[in-house]
C-alpha positions as CSV (number, residue, x, y, z in Angstrom):
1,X,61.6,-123.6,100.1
2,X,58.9,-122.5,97.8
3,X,56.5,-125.6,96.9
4,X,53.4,-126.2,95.5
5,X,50.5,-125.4,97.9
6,X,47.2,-127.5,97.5
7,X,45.6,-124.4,94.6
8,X,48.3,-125.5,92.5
9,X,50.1,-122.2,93.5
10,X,53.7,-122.0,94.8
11,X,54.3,-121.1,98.2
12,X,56.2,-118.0,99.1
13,X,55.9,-118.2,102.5
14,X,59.9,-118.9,102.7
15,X,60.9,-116.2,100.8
16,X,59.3,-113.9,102.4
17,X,60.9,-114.5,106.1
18,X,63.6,-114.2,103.9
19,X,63.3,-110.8,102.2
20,X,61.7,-109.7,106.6
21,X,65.1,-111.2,107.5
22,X,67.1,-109.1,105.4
23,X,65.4,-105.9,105.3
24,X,65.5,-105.7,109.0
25,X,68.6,-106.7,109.6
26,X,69.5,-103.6,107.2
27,X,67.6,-101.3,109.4
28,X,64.8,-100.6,106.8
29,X,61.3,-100.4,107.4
30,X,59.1,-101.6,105.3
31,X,57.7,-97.7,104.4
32,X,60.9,-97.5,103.6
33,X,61.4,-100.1,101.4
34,X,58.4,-99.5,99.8
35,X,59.4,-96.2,98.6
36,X,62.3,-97.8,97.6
37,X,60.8,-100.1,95.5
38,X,57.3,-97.8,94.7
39,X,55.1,-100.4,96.3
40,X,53.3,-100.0,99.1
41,X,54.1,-101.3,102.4
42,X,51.0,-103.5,103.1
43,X,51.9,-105.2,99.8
44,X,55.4,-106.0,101.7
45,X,53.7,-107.3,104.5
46,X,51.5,-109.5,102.6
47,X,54.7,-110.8,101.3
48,X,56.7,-111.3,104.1
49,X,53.8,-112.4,106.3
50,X,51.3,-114.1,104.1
51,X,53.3,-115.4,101.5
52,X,52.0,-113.4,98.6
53,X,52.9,-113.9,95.2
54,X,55.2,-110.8,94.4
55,X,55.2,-109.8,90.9
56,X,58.9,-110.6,88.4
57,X,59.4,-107.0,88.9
58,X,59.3,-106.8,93.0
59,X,60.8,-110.4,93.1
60,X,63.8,-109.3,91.0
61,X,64.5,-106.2,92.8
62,X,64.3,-107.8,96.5
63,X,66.9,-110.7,95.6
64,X,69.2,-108.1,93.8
65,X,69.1,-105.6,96.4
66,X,69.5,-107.9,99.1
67,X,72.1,-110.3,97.5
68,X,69.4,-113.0,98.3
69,X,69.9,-116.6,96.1
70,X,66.6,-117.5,94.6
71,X,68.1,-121.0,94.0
72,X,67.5,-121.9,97.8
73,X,63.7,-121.8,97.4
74,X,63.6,-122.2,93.6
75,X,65.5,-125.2,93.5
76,X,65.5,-126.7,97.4
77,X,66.9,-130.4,96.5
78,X,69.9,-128.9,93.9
79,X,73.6,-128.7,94.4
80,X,74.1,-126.3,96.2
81,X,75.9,-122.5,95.7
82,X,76.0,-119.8,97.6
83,X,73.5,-119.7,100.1
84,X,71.9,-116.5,100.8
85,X,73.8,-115.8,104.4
86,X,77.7,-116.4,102.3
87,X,76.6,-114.3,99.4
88,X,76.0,-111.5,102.2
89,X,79.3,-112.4,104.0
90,X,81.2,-112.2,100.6
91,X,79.5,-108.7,100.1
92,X,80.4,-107.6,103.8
93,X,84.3,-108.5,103.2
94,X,84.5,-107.0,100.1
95,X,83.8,-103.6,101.6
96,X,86.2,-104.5,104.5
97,X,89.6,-103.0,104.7
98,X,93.0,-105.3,105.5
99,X,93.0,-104.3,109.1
100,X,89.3,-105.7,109.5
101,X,89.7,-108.8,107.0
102,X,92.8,-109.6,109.5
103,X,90.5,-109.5,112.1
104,X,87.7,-111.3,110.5
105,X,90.4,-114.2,109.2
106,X,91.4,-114.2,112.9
107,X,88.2,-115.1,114.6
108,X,87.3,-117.6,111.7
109,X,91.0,-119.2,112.3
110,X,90.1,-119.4,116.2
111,X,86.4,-120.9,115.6
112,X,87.8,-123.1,113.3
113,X,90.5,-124.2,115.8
114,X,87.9,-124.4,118.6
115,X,85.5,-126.7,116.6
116,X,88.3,-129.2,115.3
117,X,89.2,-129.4,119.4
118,X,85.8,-129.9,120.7
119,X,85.6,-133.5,117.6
């Protein structure tokens, strides 16, 4: 959640595990990124690590090329949409053939059925 620090500044710290989260779990490092995204990688540490301010531009491209719902931080105490983790899942089955999306709807049937018989 992105809140108001005691400067009067907004707090990014949040967002930033976020976009460490997701661009490692992609495999990218963050010279990689960087290039990516023609910034340099200590900028993307200060991000992910310190919390750092990134500019409209940077901020833009991370939650686009992530699939990363600004809402979550943005707007903490809102209705909820999509979080972040099913806007990712929606994006993974939507590259998934119907032999995996059977096997993806099977082990979300039997986790389903396991949790209803554990109530």
């Amino acid at each position: 959640m992105i809140m108001e620090a005691k400067t009067g500044q907004l707090d990014f710290r949040a967002f930033g595990q976020a976009i460490k989260k997701a661009r490692t779990d992609k495999g990218l490092t963050r010279e990689q990124l960087g290039g990516m995204l023609s910034i340099t990688p200590r900028y993307l540490v200060d991000i992910e690590n310190e919390g750092q301010h990134p500019s409209l531009q940077v901020l833009y491209e991370l939650i686009s090329l992530f699939d990363i719902s600004a809402d979550q931080f943005f707007f903490p105490d809102s209705p909820k949409g999509k979080s972040t983790r099913r806007r990712q899942l929606d994006a993974m089955l939507d590259s998934m053939d119907e032999k995996e999306l059977f096997v993806v709807s099977g082990t979300a049937k039997a986790i389903q059925e396991a949790k209803e018989a554990g109530e």
